[in-house]
C-alpha positions as CSV (number, residue, x, y, z in Angstrom):
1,X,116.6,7.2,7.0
2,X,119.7,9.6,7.7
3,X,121.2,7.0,10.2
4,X,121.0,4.4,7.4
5,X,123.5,6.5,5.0
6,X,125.5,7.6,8.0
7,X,126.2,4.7,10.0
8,X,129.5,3.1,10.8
9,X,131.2,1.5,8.4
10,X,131.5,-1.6,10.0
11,X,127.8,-2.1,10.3
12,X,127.1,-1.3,6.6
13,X,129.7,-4.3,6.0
14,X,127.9,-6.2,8.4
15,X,124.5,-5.6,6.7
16,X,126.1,-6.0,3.5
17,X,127.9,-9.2,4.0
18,X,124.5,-10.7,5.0
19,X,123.0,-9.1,2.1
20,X,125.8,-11.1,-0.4
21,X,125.0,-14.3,1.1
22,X,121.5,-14.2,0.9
23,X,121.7,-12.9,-2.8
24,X,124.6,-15.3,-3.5
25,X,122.3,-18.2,-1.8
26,X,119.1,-17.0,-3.7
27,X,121.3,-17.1,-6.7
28,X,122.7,-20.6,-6.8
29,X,119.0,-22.0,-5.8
30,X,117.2,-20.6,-9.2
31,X,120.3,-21.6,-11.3
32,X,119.9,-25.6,-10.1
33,X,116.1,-25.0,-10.2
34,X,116.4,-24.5,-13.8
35,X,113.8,-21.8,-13.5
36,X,113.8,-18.7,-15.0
37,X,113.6,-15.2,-13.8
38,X,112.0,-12.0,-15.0
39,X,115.0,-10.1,-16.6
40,X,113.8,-7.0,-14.3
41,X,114.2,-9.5,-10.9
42,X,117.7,-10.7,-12.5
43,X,119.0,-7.0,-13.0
44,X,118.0,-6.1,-9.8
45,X,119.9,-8.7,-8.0
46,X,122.8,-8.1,-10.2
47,X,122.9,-4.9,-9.0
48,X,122.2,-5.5,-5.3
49,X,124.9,-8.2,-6.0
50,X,127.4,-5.8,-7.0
51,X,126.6,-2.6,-4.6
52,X,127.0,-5.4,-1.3
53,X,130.4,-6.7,-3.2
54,X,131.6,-2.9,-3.6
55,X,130.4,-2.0,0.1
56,X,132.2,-5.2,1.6
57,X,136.1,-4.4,-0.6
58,X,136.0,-1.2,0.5
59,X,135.2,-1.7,4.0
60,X,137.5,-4.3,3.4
61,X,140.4,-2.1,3.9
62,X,139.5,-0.2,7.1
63,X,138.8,-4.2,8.9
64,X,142.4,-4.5,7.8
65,X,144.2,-1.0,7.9
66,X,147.0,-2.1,10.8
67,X,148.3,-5.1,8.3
68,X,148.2,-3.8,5.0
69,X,149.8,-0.8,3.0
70,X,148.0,2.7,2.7
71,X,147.7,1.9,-1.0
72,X,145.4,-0.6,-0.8
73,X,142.8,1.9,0.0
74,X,143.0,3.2,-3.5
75,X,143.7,-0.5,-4.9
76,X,140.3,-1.5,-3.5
77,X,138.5,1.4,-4.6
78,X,139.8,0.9,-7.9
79,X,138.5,-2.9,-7.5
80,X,135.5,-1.4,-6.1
81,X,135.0,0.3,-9.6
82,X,135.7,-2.1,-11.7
83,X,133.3,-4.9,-9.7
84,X,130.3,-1.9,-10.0
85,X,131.1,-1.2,-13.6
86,X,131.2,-5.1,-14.8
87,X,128.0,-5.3,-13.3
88,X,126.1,-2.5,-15.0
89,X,127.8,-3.7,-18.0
90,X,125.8,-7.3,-17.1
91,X,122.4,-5.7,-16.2
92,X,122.6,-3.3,-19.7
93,X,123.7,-7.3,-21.8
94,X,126.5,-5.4,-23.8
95,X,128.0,-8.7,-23.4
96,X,126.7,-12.4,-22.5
97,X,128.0,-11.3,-18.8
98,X,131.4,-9.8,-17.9
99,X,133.8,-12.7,-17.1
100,X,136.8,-10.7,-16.6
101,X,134.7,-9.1,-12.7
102,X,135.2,-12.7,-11.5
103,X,138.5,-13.4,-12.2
104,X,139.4,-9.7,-10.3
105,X,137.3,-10.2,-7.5
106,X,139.2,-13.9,-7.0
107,X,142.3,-13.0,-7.7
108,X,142.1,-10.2,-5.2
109,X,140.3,-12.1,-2.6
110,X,143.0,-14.5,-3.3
111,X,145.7,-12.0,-2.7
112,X,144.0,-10.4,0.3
113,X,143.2,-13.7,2.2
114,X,146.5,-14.8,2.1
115,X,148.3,-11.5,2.8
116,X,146.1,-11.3,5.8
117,X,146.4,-15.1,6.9
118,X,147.3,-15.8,10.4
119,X,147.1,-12.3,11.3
120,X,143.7,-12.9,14.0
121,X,141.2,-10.1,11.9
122,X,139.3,-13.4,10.2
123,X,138.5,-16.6,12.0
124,X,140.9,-19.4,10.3
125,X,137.7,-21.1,9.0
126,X,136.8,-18.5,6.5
127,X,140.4,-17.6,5.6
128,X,140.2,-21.0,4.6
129,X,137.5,-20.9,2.3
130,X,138.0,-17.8,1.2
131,X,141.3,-18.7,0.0
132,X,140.1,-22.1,-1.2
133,X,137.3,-20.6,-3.0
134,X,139.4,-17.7,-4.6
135,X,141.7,-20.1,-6.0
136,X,139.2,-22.3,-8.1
137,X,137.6,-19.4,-9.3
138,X,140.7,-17.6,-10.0
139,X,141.7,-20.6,-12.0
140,X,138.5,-21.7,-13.3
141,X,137.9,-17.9,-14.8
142,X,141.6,-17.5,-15.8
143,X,140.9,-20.7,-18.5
144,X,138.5,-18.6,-20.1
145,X,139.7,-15.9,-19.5
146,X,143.3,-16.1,-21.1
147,X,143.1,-19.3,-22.7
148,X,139.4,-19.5,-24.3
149,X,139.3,-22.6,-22.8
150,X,135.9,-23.5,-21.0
151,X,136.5,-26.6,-18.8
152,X,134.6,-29.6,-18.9
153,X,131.1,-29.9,-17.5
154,X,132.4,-33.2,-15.3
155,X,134.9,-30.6,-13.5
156,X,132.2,-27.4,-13.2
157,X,130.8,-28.9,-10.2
158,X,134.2,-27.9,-8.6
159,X,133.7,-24.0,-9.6
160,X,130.3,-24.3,-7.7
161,X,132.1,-25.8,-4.5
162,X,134.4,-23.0,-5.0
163,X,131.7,-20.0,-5.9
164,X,130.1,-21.3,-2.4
165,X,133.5,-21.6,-0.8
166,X,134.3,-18.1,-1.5
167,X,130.8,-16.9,-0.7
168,X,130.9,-18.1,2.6
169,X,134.2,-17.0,3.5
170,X,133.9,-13.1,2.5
171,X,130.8,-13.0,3.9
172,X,130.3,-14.4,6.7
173,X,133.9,-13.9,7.2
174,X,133.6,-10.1,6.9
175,X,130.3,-10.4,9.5
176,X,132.3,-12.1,12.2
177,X,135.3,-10.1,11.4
178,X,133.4,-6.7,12.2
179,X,131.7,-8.0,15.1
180,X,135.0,-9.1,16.4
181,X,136.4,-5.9,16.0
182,X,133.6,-3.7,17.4
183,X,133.5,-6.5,20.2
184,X,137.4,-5.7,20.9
185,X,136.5,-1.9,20.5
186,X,134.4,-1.3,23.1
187,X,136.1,-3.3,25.8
């Protein structure tokens, strides 16, 4: 048990990017079922949703530290927060979910996949989506956000390409992108 809270941090990414997919996947398959979950199953995946989120930003910086400023350490644990908090604030249903965690997590994803772009730490494929992904969500939630303006249901079916876009692309992403790195540490 002690080498599971003391392991590298690239492996807890690694374990925790493949935790986010599964839960994002998992996720996405009840909501088209139409089915319903117990409210204990769906707090428990909203928290498990929000721990792998925190654990993959703030490993986020140390995949990246070469290419971007010391402050975004503190800027992602700040993000880090604010992702953790929104989601206790979902699980305790103070509000009908917590809109504004999306729109941060986009926007930032947005933000780091195109500061980092080009620079060889992610595969192009999943800077790609990430980016792609980031920005429908960033400007899907941003409607809402800003404008109280939900978009029509004909055009929602784009947010879901881009929820699965941007799924993909941090997680998977992040996987490959640790591997990579421990592969071109230990030559």
């Amino acid at each position: 048990m002690k080498k599971f809270f003391t392991q590298p941090i690239g492996d807890l990414a690694r374990q925790n990017a493949l935790t986010f997919l599964v839960i994002n996947l998992v996720g996405i398959g009840v909501e088209l079922s139409g089915s319903t979950a117990l409210d204990a199953v769906d707090n428990l995946f909203s928290f498990i949703w929000g721990f792998s989120l925190i654990s993959i930003i703030i490993a986020g910086y140390y995949l990246a530290e070469g290419y971007v400023p010391e402050y975004w350490k503190m800027a992602t644990t700040i993000l880090a927060t604010v992702i953790i908090f929104g989601t206790f604030l979902e699980i305790t249903e103070l509000e009908d979910g917590f809109l504004p965690i999306y729109f941060f997590w986009a926007f930032n994803s947005l933000i780091y996949g195109l500061t980092l772009r080009g620079s060889g730490i992610f595969r192009p494929i999943y800077e790609y989506l990430t980016i792609f992904g980031a920005l429908i969500i960033t400007i899907g939630t941003s409607a809402d956000l800003f404008f109280d303006y939900e978009l029509p249901e004909a055009v929602q079916i784009v947010g879901l390409f881009g929820w699965l876009s941007l799924v993909v692309g941090t997680s998977v992403g992040n996987y490959f992108a640790w591997g990579d790195k421990a592969a071109s540490s230990a030559e």
